[in-house]
C-alpha positions as CSV (number, residue, x, y, z in Angstrom):
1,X,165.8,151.5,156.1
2,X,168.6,151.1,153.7
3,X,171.6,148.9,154.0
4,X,175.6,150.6,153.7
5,X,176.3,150.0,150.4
6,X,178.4,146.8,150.1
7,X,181.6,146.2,147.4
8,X,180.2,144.6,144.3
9,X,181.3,140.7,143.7
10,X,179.0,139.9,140.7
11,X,178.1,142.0,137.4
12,X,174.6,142.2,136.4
13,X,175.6,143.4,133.2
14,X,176.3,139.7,132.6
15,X,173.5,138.5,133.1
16,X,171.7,140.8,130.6
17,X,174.3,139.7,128.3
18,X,173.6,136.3,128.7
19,X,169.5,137.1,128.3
20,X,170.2,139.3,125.2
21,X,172.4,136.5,123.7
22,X,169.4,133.7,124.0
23,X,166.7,135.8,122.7
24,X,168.8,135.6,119.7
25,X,169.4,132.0,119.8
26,X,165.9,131.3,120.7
27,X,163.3,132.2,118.1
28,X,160.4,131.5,120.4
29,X,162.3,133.6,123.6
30,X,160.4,136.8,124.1
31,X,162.2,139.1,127.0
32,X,160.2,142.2,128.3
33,X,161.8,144.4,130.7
34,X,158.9,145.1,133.5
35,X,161.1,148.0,134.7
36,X,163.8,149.0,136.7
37,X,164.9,148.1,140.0
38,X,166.1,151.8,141.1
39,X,168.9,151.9,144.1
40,X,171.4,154.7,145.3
41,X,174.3,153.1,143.3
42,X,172.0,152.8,139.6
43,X,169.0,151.1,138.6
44,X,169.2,147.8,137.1
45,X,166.5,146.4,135.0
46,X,164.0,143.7,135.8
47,X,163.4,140.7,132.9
48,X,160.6,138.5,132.5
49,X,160.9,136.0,130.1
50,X,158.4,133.9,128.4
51,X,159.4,130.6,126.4
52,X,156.4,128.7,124.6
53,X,157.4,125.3,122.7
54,X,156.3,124.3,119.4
55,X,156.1,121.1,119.0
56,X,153.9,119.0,116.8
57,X,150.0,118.1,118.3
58,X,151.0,120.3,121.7
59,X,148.7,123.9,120.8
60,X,148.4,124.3,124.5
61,X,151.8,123.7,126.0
62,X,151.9,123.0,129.9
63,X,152.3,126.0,132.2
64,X,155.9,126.2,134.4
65,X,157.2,129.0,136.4
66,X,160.7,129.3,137.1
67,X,162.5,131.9,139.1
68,X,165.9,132.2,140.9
69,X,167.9,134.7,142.7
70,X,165.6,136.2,145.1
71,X,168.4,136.2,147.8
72,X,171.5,137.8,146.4
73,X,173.9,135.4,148.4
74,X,172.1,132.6,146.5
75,X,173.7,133.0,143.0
76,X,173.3,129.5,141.9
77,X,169.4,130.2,141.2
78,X,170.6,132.6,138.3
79,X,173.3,131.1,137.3
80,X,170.8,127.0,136.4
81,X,168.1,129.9,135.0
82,X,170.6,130.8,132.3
83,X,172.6,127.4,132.2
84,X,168.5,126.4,131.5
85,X,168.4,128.9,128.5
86,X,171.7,127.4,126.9
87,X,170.5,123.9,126.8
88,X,167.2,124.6,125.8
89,X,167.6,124.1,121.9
90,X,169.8,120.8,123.2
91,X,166.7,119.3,124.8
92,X,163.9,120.2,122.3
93,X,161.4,116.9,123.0
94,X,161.7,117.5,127.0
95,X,161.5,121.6,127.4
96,X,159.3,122.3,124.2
97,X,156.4,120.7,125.5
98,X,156.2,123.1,128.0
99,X,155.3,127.1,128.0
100,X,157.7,128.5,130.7
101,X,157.4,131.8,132.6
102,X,160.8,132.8,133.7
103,X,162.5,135.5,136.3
104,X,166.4,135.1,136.0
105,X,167.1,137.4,138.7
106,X,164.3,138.7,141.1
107,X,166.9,140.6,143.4
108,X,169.3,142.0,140.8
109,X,171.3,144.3,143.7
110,X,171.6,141.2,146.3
111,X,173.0,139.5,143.5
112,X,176.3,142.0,142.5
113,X,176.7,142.7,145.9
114,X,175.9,139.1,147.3
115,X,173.6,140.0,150.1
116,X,170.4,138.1,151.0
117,X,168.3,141.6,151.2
118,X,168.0,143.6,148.8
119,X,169.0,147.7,148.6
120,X,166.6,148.3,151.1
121,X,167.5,145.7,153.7
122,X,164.4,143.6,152.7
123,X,163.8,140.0,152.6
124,X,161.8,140.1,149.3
125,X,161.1,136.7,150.0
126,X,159.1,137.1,152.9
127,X,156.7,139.9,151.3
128,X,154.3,138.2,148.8
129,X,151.4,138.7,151.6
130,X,152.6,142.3,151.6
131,X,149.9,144.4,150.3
132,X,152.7,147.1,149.3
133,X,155.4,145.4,148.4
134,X,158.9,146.1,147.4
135,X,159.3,147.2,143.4
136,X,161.0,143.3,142.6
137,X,158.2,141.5,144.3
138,X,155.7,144.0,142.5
139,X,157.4,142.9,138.9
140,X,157.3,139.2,140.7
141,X,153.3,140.0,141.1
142,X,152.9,141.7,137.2
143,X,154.3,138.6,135.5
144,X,152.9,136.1,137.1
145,X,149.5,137.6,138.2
146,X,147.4,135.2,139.7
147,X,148.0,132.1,137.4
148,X,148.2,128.7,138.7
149,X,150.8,127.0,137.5
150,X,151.5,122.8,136.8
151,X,154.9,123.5,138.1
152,X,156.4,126.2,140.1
153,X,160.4,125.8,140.3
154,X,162.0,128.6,142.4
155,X,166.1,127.8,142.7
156,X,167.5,128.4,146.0
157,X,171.0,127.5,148.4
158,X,172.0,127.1,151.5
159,X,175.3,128.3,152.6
160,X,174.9,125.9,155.9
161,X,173.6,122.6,154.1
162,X,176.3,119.4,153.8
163,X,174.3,118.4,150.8
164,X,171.0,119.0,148.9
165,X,167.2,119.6,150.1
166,X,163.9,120.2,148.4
167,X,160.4,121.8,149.8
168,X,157.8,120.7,148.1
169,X,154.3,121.9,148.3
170,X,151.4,119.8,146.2
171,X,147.6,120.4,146.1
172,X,145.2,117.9,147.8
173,X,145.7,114.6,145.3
174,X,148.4,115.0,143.6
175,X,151.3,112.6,144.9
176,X,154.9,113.4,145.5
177,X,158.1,113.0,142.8
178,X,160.4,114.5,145.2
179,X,161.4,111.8,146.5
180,X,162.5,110.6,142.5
181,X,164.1,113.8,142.2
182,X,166.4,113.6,145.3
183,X,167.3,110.1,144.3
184,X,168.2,111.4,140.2
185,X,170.4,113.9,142.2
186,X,171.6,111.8,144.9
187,X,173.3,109.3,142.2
188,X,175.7,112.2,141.8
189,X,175.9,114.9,144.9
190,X,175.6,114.8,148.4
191,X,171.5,115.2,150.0
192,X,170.9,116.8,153.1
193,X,169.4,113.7,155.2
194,X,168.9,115.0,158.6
195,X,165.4,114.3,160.0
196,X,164.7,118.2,160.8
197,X,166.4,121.0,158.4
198,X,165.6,124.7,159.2
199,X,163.8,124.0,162.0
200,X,161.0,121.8,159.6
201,X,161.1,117.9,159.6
202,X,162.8,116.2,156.7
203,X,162.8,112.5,155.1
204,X,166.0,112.0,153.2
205,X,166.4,115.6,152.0
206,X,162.5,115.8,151.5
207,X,160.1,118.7,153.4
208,X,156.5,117.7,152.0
209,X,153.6,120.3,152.8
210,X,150.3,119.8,151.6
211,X,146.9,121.3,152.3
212,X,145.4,118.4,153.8
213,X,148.1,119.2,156.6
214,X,146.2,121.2,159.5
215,X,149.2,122.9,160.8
216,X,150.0,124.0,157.1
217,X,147.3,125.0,156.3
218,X,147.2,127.2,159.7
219,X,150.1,128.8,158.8
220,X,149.5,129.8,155.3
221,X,146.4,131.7,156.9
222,X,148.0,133.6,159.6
223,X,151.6,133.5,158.4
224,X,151.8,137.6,157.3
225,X,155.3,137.1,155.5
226,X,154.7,134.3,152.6
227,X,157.4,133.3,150.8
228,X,157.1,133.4,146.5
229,X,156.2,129.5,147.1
230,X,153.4,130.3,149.4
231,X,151.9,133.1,146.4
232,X,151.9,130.2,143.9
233,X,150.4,127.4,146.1
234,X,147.7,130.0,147.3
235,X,146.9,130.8,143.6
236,X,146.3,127.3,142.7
237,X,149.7,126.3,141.4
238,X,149.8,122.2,141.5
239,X,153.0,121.6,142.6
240,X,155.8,124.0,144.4
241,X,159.4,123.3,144.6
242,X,162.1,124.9,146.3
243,X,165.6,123.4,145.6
244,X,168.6,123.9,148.0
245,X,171.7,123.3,146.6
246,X,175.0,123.4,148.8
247,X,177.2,126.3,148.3
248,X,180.5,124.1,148.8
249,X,179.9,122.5,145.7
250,X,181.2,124.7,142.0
251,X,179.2,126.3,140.2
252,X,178.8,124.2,137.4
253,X,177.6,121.4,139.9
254,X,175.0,123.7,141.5
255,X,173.2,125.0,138.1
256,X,173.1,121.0,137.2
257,X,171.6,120.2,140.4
258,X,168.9,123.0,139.8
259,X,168.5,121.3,136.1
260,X,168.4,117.6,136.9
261,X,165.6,118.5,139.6
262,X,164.0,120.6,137.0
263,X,164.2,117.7,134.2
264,X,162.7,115.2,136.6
265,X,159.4,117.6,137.5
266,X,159.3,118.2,133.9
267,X,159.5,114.2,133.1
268,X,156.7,113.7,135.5
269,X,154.8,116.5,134.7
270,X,154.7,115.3,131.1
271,X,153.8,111.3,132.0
272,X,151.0,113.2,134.0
């Protein structure tokens, strides 16, 4: 099925721009272009980004996956990914102990024409248990492959949320920090505290999942249409995050919401 074409509200381009002009700024920045995603108004190419630090006694820098836009009405996601890339050089004894894998933009058409589907009229955020997925989640699949990540940040928003929320999936053992990084935000913006959000129960912004849970662990058996955070935690990836920022807020508020959950994991990740 495809979707009627919808007026564009966003420019790719400017996002390429913005990828081109931190490869150049970041010696260690290596962007490969997996491909194309190919619809009936152009094709728009697909970026994977890999960013390995370099600092002093760290030879094996700690593995984190970031990703945003994979709903196209959702454009906070990409807009932290490349506020991330700015203030990387800023922040060189935080992000250079880590080696980050990185997808700006997983749903490159949802994002100029600000729809949650893509061209197609898919939800490429419920096809990760697809065994023939859609081309994005197929570049999703090639750059991450089955590698278990430390950390696995994917930025998200909610156009219906008064204030912030966080999923967090951990393996069996290793405790919770979202509960630290609601409270970093929380000193600033508005959190989500209902006790059930989309239809899942919260604490103070906080929907905790972990495999010891029967009923999630059910689910992530017989649920056919994973989400990218289910893909990760099934590959062994320590700890998943999904951050939900509130759309009401500008946009230079939601990137540093993304960010100042991001710094926290990272913090932790590193005290570890």
């Amino acid at each position: 099925m495809k979707r009627a074409v919808t007026q564009k509200v966003r420019d790719y381009r400017e996002v390429v721009q913005a990828i081109d002009r931190a490869t150049q700024e970041i010696p260690s920045l290596r962007a490969v272009e997996l491909g194309a995603v190919r619809t009936e108004t152009g094709q728009y190419p697909f970026y994977h980004l890999t960013l390995k630090g370099a600092k002093t006694r760290n030879p094996k820098p700690r593995p984190v996956y970031i990703g945003g836009g994979i709903h196209g009405d959702e454009p906070g996601g990409v807009w932290a990914v490349l506020e991330f890339l700015k203030r990387y050089r800023s922040l060189p004894d935080l992000y250079q102990r880590f080696e980050f894998t990185i997808l700006p933009c997983t749903n490159p058409f949802g994002y100029e024409h600000s729809t949650r589907k893509n061209a197609a009229d898919i939800d490429l955020n419920r096809q990760f248990k697809n065994p023939s997925p859609p081309p994005e989640v197929q570049y999703v699949k090639k750059a991450v492959g089955d590698r278990p990540f430390l950390l696995a940040m994917e930025f998200h928003e909610d156009i219906d949320t008064p204030g912030f929320y966080l999923y967090e999936l951990t393996q069996d053992g290793d405790p919770s920090w979202g509960r630290e990084m609601i409270a970093r935000i929380g000193a600033k913006y508005p959190i989500n505290r209902n006790e059930e959000i989309e239809g899942l129960p919260a604490e103070e912004g906080l929907i905790h999942r972990e495999n010891s849970d029967e009923d999630f662990r059910k689910m992530l058996e017989q649920r056919p249409d994973w989400p990218q955070a289910f893909y990760h935690y099934a590959n062994g990836s320590r700890r998943c995050y999904t951050t939900e920022t509130p759309v009401h807020l500008t946009r230079e508020e939601r990137a540093e919401i993304h960010l100042l959950a991001l710094d926290t994991a990272l913090r932790k990740l590193w005290e570890s």
